[in-house]
N, C-alpha and C positions, 0 to 999 in steps of 0.2 A: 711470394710475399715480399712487399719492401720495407723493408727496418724502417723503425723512425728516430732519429737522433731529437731528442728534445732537451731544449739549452732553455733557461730562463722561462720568458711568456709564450715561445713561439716552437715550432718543432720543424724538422727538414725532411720530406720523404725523397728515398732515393729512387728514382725513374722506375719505372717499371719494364724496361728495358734490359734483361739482364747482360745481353753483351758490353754491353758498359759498365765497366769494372768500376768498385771504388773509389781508386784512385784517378781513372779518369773522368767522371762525376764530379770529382773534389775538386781537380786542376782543369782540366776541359771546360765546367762551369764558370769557371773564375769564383769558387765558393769564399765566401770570407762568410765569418759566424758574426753577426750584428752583435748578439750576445755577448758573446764572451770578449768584445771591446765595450759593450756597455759594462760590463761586471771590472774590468779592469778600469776605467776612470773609475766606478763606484769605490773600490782599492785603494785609488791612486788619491781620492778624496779624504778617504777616512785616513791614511796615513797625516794625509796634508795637515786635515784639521787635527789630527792628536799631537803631533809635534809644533804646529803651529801656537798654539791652548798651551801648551806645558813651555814653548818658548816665553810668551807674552804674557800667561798668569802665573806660570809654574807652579810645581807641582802640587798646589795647595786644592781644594775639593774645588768643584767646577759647579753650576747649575746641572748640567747634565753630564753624565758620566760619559768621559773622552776615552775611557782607554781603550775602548772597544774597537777605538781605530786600531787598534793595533792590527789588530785579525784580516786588516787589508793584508799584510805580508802575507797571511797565513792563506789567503783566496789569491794572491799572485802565485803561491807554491802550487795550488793546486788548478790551476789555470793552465800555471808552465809543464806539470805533468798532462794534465789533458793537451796541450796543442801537443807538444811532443808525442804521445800517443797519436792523434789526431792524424797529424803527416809524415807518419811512417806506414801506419796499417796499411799491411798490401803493398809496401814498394820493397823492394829487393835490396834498399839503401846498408850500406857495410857500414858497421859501427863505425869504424875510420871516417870516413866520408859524412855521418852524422855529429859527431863530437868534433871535426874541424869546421864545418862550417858552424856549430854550435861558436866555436873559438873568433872566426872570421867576425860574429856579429858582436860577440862582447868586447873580446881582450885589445882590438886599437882604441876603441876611446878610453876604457880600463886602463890600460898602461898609459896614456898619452895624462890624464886626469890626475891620475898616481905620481907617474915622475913629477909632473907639477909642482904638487901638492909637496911633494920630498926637496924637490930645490926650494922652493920657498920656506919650508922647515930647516935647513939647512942655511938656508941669508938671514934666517933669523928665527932661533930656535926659542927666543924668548918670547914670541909671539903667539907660542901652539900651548896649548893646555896638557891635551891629550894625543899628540903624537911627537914621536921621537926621532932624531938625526940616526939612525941606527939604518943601516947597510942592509943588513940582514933581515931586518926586519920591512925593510923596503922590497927585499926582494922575494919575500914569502908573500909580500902584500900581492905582485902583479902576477907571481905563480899559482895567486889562487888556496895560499897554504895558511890554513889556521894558525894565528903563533898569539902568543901570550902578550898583549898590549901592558907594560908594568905602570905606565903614565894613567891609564884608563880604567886601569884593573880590569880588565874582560879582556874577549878572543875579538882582538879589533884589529883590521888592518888599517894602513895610513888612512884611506879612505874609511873614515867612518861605516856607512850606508855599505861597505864594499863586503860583508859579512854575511849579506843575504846574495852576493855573487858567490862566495866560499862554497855556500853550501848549494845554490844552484848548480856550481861546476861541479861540487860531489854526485848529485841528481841526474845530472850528464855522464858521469862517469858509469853508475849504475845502472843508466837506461840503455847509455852504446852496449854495455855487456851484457844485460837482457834482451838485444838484438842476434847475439849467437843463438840463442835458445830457437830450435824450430818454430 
């Protein structure tokens, strides 16, 4: 019998070939999920529009209620757990080897956008609202470490937006170590 993964409007059966494992099905195919790149522009939309709406009318009632973009983060979290899931099942990958290249794909533009973002707070601090010339706090920003924004009052790194990486890399952190478990 062949599982059927069903994403969205459409579902994928896998061969009926059992010597063909999973994972080579998955990569062998060249599978990519149409889905779950449609569902993430749908994400990537709803954010756009609620912060766009609350930039240009702010926060005051709207014709239709925007806040519901929010809930794109909330379908990027759980997108980021399914592909993660997704392209591991079945491969032999060491936590190691998962959480670095996890590293490889965020933390250079992450750090490269961050330092930025800190030299230009720094040539002129009187420019930023909500972030601060603080070292320290620069340097929890690109390690990924929740720290207490005092300008912002919230758990903000230099990087605004950089808050739903925090907690993606916590996600990472818990999934490499859910890779020891047989």
């Amino acid at each position: 019998i062949a599982p059927d993964i069903c994403i969205g409007a459409g579902s994928l059966s896998m061969p009926q070939d059992h010597s063909l494992s999973l994972l080579n099905w998955r990569t062998g195919a060249g599978l990519r999920l149409n889905s779950i790149q449609y569902l993430r522009a749908v994400a990537a939309t709803a954010v756009v529009v609620y912060h766009a709406a609350n930039s240009l009318l702010g926060q005051k009632a709207h014709l239709i209620n925007l806040d519901y973009g929010t809930y794109g983060v909330d379908i990027f979290f759980v997108v980021s757990g399914f592909v993660m899931y997704y392209t591991t099942f079945g491969t032999a990958i060491r936590p190691g080897t998962f959480f670095v290249k996890r590293l490889i794909r965020i933390f250079p533009l992450y750090f490269i956008l961050s330092t930025a973002m800190f030299a230009m707070v720094l040539l002129s601090p009187s420019s930023f609202n909500h972030e601060s010339p603080d070292f320290l706090a620069y340097f929890e920003s690109i390690f990924f470490i929740p720290h207490w924004n005092p300008l912002a009052h919230d758990l903000q790194p230099i990087i605004g937006q950089g808050w739903t990486l925090n907690n993606e890399m916590f996600f990472y952190v818990l999934f490499a170590a859910s890779l020891y478990v047989p």
